[in-house]
C-alpha positions as CSV (number, residue, x, y, z in Angstrom):
1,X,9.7,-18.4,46.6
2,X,13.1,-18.6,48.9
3,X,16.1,-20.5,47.8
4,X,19.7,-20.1,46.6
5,X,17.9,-17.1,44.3
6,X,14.9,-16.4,45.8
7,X,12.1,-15.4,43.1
8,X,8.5,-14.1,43.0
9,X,5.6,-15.7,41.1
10,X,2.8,-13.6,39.6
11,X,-0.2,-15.4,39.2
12,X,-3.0,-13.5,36.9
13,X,-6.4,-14.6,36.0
14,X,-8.9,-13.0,33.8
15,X,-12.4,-13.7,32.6
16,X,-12.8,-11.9,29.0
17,X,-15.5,-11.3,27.4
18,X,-15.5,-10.8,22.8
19,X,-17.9,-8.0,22.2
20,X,-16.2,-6.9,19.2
21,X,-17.9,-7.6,15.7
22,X,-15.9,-10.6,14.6
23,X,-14.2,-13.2,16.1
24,X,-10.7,-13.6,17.2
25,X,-8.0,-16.3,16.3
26,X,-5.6,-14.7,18.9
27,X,-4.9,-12.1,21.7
28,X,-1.6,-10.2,22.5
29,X,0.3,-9.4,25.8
30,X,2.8,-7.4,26.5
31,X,5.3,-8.7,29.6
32,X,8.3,-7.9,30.8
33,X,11.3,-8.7,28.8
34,X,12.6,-11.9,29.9
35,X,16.4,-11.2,29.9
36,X,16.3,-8.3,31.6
37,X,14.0,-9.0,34.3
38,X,14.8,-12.7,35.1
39,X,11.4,-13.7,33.9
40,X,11.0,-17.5,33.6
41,X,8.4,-20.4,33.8
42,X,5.9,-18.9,31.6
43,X,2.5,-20.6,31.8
44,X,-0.5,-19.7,29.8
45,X,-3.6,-21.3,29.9
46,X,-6.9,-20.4,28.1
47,X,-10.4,-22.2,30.0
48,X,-7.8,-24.6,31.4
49,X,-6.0,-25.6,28.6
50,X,-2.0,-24.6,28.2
51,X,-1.3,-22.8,25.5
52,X,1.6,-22.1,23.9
53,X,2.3,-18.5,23.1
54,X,4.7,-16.7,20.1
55,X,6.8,-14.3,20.7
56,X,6.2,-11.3,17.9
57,X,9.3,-11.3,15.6
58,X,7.9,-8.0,13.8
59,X,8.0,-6.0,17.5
60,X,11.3,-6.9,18.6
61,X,11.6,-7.0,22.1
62,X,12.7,-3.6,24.0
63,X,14.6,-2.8,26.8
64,X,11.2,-3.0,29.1
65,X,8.8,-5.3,27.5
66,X,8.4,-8.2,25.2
67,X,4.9,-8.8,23.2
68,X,3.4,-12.3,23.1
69,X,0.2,-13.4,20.8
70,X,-1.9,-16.1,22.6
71,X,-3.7,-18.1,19.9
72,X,-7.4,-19.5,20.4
73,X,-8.4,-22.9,18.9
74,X,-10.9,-22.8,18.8
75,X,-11.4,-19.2,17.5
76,X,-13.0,-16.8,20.1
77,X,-16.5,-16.1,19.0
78,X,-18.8,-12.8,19.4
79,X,-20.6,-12.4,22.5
80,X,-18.5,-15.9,24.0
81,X,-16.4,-15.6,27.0
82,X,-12.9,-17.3,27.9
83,X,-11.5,-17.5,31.2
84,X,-7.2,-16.4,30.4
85,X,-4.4,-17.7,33.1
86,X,-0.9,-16.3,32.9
87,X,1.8,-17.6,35.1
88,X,5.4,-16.4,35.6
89,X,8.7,-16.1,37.5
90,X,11.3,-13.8,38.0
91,X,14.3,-13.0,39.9
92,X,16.0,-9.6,41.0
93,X,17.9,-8.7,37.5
94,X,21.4,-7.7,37.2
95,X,20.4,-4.6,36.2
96,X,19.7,-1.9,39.3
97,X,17.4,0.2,37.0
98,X,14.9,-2.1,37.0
99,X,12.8,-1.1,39.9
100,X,12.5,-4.6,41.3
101,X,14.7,-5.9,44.0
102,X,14.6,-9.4,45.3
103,X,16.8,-10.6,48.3
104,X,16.4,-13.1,50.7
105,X,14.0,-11.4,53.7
106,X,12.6,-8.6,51.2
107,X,10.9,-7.3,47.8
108,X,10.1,-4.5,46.1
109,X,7.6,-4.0,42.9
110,X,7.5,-1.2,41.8
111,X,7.5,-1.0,38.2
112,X,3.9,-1.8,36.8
113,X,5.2,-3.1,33.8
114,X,6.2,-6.4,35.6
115,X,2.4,-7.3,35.3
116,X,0.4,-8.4,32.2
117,X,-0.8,-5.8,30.2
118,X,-3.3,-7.4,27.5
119,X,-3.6,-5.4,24.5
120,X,-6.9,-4.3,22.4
121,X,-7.6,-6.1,19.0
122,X,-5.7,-4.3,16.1
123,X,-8.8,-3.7,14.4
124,X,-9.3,-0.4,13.3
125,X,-12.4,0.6,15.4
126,X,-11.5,-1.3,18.5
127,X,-11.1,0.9,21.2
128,X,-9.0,-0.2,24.2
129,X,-11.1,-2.3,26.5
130,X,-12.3,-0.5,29.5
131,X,-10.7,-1.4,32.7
132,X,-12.8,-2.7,35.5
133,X,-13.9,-0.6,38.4
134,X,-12.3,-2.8,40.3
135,X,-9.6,-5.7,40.2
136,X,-9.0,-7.6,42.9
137,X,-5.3,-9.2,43.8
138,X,-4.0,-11.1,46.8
139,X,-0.5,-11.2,48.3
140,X,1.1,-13.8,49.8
141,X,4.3,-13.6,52.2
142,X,6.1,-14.6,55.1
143,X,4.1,-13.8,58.4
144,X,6.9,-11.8,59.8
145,X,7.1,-9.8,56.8
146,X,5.7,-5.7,56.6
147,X,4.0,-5.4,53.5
148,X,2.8,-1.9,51.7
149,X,0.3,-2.9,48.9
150,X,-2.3,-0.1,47.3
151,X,-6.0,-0.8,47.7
152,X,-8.4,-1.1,50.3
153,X,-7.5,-4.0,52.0
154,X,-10.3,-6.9,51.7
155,X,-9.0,-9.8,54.1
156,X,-6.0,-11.4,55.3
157,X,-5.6,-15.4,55.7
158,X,-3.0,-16.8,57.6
159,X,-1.7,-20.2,56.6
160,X,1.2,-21.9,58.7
161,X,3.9,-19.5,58.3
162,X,3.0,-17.7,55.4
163,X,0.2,-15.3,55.0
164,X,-2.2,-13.7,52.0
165,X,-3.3,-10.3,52.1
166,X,-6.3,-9.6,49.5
167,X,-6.6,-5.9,48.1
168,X,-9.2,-4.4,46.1
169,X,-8.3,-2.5,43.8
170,X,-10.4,0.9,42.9
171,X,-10.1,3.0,39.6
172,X,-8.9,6.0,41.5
173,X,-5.8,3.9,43.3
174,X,-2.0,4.1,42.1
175,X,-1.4,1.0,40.0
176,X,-0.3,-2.2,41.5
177,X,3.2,-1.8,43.9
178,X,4.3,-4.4,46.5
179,X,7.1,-3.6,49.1
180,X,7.4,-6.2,51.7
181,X,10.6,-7.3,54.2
182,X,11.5,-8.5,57.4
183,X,12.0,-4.8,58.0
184,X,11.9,-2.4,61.3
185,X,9.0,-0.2,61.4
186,X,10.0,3.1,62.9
187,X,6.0,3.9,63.9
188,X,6.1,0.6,65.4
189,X,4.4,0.6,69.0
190,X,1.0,2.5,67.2
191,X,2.2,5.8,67.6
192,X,1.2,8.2,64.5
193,X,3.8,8.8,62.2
194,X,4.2,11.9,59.5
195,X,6.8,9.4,57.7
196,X,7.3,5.5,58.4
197,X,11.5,3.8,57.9
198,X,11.1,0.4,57.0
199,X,14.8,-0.7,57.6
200,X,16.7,-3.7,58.0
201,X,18.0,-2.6,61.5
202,X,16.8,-0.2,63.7
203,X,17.4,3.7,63.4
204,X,20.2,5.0,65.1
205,X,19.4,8.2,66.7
206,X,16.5,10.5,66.9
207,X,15.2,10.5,63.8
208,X,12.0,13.0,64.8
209,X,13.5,16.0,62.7
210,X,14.0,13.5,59.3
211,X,10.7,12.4,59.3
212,X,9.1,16.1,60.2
213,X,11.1,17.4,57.4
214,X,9.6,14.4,55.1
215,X,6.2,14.5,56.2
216,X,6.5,18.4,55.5
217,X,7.7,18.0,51.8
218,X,4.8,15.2,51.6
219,X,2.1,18.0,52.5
220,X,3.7,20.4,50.3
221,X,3.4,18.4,47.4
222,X,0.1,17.3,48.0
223,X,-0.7,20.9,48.6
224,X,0.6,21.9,45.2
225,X,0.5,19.5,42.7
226,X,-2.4,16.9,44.3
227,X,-2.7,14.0,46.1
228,X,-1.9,10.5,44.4
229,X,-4.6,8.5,46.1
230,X,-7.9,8.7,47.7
231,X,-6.2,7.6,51.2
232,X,-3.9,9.6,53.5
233,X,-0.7,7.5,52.6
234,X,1.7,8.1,55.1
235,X,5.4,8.2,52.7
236,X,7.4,5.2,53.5
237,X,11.1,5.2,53.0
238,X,12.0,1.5,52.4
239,X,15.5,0.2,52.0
240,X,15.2,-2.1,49.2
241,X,17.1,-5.3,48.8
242,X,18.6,-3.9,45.6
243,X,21.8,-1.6,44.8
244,X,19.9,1.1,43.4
245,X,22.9,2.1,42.0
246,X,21.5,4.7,39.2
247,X,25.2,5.6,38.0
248,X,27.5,4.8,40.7
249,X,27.8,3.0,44.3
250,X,27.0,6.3,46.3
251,X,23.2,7.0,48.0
252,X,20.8,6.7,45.6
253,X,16.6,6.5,45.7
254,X,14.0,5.7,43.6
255,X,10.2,6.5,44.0
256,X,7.5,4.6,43.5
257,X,3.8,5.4,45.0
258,X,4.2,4.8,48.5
259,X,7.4,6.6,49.0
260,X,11.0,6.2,48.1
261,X,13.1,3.4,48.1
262,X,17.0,3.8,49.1
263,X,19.6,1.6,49.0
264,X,22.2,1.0,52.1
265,X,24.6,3.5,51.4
266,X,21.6,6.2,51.9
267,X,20.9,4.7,55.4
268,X,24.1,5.2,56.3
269,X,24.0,8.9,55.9
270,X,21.7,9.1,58.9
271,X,18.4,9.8,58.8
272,X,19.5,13.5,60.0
273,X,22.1,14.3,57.5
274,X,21.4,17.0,55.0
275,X,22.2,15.2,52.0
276,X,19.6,12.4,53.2
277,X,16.9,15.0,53.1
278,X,17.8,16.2,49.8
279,X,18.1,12.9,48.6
280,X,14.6,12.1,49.9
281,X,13.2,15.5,49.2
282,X,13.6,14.9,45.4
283,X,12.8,11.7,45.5
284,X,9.3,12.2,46.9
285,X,8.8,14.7,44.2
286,X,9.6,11.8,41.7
287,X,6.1,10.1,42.9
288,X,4.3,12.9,41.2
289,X,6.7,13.7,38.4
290,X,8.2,10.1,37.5
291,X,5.8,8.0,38.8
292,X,2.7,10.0,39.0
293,X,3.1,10.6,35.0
294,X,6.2,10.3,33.4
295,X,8.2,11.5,30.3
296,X,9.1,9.4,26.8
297,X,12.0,6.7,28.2
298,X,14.1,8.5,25.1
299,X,13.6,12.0,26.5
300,X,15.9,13.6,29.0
301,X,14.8,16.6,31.1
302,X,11.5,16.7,31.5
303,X,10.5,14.6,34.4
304,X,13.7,15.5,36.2
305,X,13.2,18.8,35.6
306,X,10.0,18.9,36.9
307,X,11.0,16.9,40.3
308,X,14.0,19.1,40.5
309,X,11.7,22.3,40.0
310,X,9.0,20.6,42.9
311,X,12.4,20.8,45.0
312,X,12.3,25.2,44.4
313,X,8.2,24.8,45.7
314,X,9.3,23.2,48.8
315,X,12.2,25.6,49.2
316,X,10.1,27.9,48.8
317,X,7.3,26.8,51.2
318,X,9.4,26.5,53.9
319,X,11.6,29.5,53.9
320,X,10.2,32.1,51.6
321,X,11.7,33.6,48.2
322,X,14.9,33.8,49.0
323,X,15.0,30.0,49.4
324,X,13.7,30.1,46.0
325,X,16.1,32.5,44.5
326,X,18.7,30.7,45.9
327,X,18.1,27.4,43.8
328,X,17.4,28.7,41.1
329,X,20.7,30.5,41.0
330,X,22.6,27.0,41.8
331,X,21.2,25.8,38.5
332,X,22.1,28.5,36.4
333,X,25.9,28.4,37.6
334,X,25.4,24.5,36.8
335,X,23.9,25.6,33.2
336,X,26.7,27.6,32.9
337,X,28.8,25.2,33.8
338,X,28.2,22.2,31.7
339,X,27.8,24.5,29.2
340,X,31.9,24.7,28.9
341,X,32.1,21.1,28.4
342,X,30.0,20.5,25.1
343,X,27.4,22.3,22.7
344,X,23.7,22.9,24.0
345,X,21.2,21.1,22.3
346,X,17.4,22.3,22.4
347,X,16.3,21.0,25.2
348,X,12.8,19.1,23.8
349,X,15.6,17.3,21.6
350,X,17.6,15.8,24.1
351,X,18.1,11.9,24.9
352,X,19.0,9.4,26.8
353,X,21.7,8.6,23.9
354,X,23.5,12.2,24.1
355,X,27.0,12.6,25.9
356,X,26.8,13.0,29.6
357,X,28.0,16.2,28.6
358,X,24.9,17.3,27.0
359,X,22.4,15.6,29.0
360,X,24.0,18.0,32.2
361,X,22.9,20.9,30.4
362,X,19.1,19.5,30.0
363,X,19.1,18.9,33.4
364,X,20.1,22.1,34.5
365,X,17.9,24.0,32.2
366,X,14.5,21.7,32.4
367,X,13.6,22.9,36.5
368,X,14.5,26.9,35.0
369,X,11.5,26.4,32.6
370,X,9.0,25.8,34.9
371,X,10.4,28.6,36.9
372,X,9.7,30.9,33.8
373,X,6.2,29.3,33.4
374,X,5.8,30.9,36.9
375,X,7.3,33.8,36.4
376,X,5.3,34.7,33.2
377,X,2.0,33.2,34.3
378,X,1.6,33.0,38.5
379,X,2.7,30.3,40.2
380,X,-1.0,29.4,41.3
381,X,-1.5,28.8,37.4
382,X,1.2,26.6,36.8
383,X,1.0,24.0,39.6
384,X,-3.2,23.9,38.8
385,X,-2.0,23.0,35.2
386,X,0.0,20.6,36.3
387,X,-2.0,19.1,38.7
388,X,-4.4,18.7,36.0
389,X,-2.0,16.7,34.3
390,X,-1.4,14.5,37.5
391,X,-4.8,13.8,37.9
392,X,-6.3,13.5,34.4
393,X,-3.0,11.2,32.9
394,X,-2.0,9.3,35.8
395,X,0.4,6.3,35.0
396,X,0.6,7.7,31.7
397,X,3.3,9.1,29.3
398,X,3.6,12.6,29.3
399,X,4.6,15.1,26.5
400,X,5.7,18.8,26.8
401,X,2.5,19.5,24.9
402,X,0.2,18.2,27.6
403,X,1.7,20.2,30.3
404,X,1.1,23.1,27.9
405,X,-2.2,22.6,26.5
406,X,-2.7,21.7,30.8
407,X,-1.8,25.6,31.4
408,X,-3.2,27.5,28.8
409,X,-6.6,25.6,30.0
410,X,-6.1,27.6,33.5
411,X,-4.7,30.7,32.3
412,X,-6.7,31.2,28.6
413,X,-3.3,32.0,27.0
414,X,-1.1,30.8,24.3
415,X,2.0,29.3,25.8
416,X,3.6,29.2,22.3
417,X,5.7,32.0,22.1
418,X,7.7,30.5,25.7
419,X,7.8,26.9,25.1
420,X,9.7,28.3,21.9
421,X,12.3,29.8,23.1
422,X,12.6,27.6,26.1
423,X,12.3,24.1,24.3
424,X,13.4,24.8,20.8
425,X,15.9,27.7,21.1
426,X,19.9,27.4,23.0
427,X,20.5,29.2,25.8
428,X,19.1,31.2,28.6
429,X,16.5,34.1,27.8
430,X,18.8,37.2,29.1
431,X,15.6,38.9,31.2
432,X,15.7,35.7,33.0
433,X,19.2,35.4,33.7
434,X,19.0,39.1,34.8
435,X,16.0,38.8,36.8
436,X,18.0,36.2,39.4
437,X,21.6,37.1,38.7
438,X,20.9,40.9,40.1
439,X,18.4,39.6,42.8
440,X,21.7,37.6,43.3
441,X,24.1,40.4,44.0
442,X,21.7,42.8,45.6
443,X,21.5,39.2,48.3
444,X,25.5,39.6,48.4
């Protein structure tokens, strides 16, 4: 929807059926907190009739997400179905964290939260209602816009100068993201790409080498950890409309399915420039580990730990063990580090409310962890666990417990005695630090 602000509007449409044992005065959503994502112009209707929904004073809003109750007068009845409408707008927020960026010739959605998600009766044997097997959506933008949509694409309408791109949607498919701009396609002309740029002016230079080297850690990932959809997704890196600030005005990128989004000051590293790979490098592992599943919101370490600890697999793919060695010794000096500035914490109890302080030293430690998981178990063992855990809890919250209980699956061990020390205990276990410190020095 241009304008001074441009906005998007979500349109979603439902046919429910009751086939519960009672009938229902009223059904709850959960959608995006209104202040924090610009959502405005809410519009519900129930078999064509608005309706006007309450906000839930006992579940105060969050940070993320606001829960509505949608009442039914008449009450729902067993067996009877009602055809649901819900209708909003929103705008790109103030906040950069947000994973949505709106500007004036591009999008990006990546956050699935910025969709409806109706929840199951509270009744004590309701069980969440089963998702289709598949949902259909449409799109609808300018007609000189790219767009990157999951699904297999049904058809696409053309009407004046806009145009709507219908997807289906299949149980196995990422959930719902939208990226779409007036952008530059770098595998514009139909040549085949290993990685795609979506920017809003054309590359400068040759950027063959960048997307090798992103295509590589793409295969790599896939290799180890599993792919994320059916289709061979080419990874996209997208400048978004949005500051993507994540802490400060330097290069920053966020992941979502597709790829990685990056803000300008990333472009202008050059596509070529070290720092741009490693910023991308991480990033991509952030669509399995932050995307793919993710940790609690509350919790810090474990998702970036696991991203950062994807980095030492591709490392190590590409140039052997001493490639691995080597990052693993950068985050020990950076554990040892941070840990002059404040007092360790065990790491599983570490949050997003802790010092900066504190949170460096979780961050440091988390990707050694995994390291140990390999060192004690096989590396083979560990990265089948976890893809386990890709596959079998995508879009889902994640817990230390299901990567274990993931691993001792694979390997028919009890993981008790590690995730002990490493989770619940300070410090570094001294055969570890030994192990790497005297590969280290012998390397020197």
């Amino acid at each position: 929807m241009p304008g001074q602000i441009p906005e998007l509007r979500v349109h979603s449409s439902y046919t429910l059926e009751n086939y519960g044992n009672s009938d229902l005065s009223s059904i709850d959503v959960i959608l995006a907190n209104a202040k924090r994502y610009g959502l405005k112009d809410l519009l519900i209707k129930v078999n064509s009739r608005e309706v006007s929904p309450a906000e839930l004073s006992a579940e105060p809003a969050t940070e993320e997400a606001t829960r509505f109750r949608i009442p039914f007068d008449p009450a729902w009845n067993q067996k009877e179905r009602r055809d649901l409408v819900i209708e909003y707008a929103f705008a790109s927020p103030d906040d950069s964290e947000t994973n949505i960026a709106v500007g004036s010739t591009s999008f990006d959605v990546v956050s699935p939260g910025l969709f409806p998600w109706l929840q199951p009766p509270t009744h004590v044997l309701s069980p969440s209602p089963a998702s289709p097997k598949r949902v259909a959506y449409t799109v609808q933008v300018p007609t000189d816009f790219l767009l990157l949509a999951p699904g297999k694409p049904a058809s696409r309408t053309k009407n004046g100068g806009e145009v709507k791109r219908r997807f289906e949607l299949r149980e196995s498919d990422p959930a719902p993201f939208i990226v779409a701009g007036q952008y530059v396609d770098s595998c514009s002309n139909g040549r085949n790409c290993g990685a795609a740029f979506w920017t809003f002016e054309q590359l400068k230079g040759d950027h063959a080498r960048a997307e090798e080297e992103i295509a590589s850690a793409w295969n790599i990932l896939q290799k180890n950890f599993g792919p994320l959809e059916r289709g061979n997704l080419v990874p996209h890196i997208v400048e978004s409309p949005g500051g993507l600030h994540m802490g400060g005005d330097g290069p920053s990128a966020v992941p979502f399915f597709g790829g990685v989004l990056v803000n300008s000051p990333a472009i202008s590293l050059s596509a070529n420039n070290q720092d741009f790979s490693d910023l991308i490098t991480r990033a991509l592992a952030g669509s399995w580990f932050g995307v793919g599943i993710h940790s609690p919101s509350s919790n810090v370490g474990m998702a970036e730990g696991l991203s950062d600890y994807a980095v030492i697999v591709i490392d190590e793919a590409r140039h052997g063990d001493s490639a691995r060695s080597s990052r693993i010794l950068k985050f020990l000096d950076e554990y040892d580090s941070a840990c002059k500035a404040a007092v360790e914490k065990p790491l599983v109890a570490v949050t997003t409310h802790d010092p900066a302080e504190q949170r460096r030293i979780a961050l440091a430690k988390a990707p050694l962890f995994f390291i140990a998981l390999e060192d004690n178990y096989g590396e083979a063992s560990v990265r089948q666990g976890l893809a386990e855990v890709v596959r079998l809890l995508r879009g889902q919250e994640v817990k230390y417990q299901d990567i274990r209980a993931a691993i001792e699956n694979v390997t028919n061990k009890d993981l008790a005695p590690i995730f002990r020390t490493w989770l619940y205990k300070p410090g570094i276990p001294a055969e570890f630090r030994e192990k790497y410190q005297s590969a280290g020095a012998r390397k020197n």
